[in-house]
N, C-alpha and C positions, 0 to 999 in steps of 0.2 A: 875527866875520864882518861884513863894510862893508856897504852898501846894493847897491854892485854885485855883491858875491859872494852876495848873495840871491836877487837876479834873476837871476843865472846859474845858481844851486842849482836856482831853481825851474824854469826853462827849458829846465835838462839835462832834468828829471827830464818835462814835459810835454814835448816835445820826442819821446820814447820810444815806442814801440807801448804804448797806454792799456791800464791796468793795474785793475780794478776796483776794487782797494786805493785806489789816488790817487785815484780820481772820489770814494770816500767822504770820504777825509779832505780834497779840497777843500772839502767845504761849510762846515768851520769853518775857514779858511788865510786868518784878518786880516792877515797878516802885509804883505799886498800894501797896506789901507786905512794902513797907518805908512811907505809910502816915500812920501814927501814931494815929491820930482818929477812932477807931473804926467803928463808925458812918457814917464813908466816907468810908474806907477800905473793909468793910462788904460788902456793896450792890453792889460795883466793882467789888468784887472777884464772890457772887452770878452771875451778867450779864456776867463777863470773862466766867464763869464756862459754864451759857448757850450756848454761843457763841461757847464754842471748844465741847461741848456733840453736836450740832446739827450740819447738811450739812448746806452748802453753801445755794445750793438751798432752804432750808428750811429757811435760816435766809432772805431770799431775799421776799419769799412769807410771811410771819410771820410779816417782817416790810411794806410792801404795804397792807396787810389785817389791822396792826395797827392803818399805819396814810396817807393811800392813800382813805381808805373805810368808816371809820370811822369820822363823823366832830369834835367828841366831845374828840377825840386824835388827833387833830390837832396840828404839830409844830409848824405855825403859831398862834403864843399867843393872838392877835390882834382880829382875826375870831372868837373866840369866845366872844366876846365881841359887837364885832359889824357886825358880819356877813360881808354880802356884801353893810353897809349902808357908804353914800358918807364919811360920817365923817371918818371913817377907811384910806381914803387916805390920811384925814388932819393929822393924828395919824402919820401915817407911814411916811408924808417927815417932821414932826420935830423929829421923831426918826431918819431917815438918817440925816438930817441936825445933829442932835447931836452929832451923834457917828462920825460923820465926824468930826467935830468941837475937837472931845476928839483924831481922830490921826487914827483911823477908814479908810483904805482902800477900798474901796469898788471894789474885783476882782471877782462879782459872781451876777449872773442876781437874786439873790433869795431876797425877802421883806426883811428888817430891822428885822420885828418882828417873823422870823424863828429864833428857840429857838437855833439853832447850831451855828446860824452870831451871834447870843448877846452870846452864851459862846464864839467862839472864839474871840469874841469882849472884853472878860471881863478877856480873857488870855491875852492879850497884852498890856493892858492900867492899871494905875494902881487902885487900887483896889478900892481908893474914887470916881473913875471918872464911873467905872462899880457899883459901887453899887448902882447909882444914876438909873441906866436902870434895873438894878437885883432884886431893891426893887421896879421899879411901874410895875413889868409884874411878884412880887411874889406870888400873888393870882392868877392871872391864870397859873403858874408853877404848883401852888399846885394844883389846880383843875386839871390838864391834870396828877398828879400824881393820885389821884384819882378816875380817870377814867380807866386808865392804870390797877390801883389795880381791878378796877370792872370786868374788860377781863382778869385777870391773865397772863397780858402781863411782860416780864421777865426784859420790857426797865423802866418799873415800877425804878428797882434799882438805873437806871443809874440819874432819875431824883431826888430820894430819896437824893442821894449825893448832890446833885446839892443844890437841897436846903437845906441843911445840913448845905455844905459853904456859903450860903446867908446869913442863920440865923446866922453863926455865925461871919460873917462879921457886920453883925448889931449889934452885940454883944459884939463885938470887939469896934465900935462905939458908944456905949453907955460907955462904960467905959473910953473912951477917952475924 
């Protein structure tokens, strides 16, 4: 697993309704002080930082106030784009059709286009086959970063990274 399938691991997995199992086991997750890009490293350690300064309970309220109340912080990438119009369903079964197609298990009742299935989708497949779904759902990434920065919400960081490795996955690719 690369440096970007890390940060996607991890982002799927904080990304989620907070789980009291991960608040534990981040107090020891070095893993973030060994990525080497700043750019990536920074906004991790900011989000770790949130995570262990706040309760349980607070991180539980704080992410349903984010993206349970809010449409325009939806995890669903999709919704915004097309709300609830029929074409969204056409969207969603050639994204499942794809990511199937790329080795994609599907073990979770949640849409294709929830932003934690296409990160852990983009941790385990290799990184030409994810970048192919990481770059047509990058503008609504950035816009839900955006939104995130306008409520001072702290998951802000965790998406910063995210696409951090996008871009520089495509960066990576343009020089190749």
């Amino acid at each position: 697993m690369n440096q970007k399938q890390k940060v996607y691991s991890l982002v799927s997995t904080l990304l989620q309704y907070p789980e009291s199992e991960w608040k534990k086991e981040l107090q020891n997750l070095d893993v973030v002080h060994e990525f080497p890009d700043e750019s990536i490293r920074m906004p991790l350690l900011r989000f770790l930082t949130y995570v262990k300064n706040t309760s349980f309970h607070n991180l539980c309220e704080n992410y349903v106030y984010t993206f349970d109340f809010y449409d325009k912080t939806t995890l669903y990438l999709t919704h915004t784009v097309f709300k609830d119009n029929r074409d969204r369903g056409t969207v969603l079964s050639q994204m499942r059709r794809q990511m199937m197609e790329l080795g994609m298990e599907f073990t979770t009742e949640e849409l294709p286009d929830y932003l934690p299935l296409i990160l852990e989708f983009a941790s385990i497949v290799p990184e030409k086959d994810s970048a192919k779904i990481l770059n047509l759902h990058l503008r609504s990434i950035k816009n839900l970063e955006l939104e995130l920065q306008g409520i001072d919400s702290p998951y802000r960081y965790l998406v910063a990274a995210c696409i951090q490795c996008i871009e520089m996955a495509e960066e990576n690719e343009k020089v190749s």
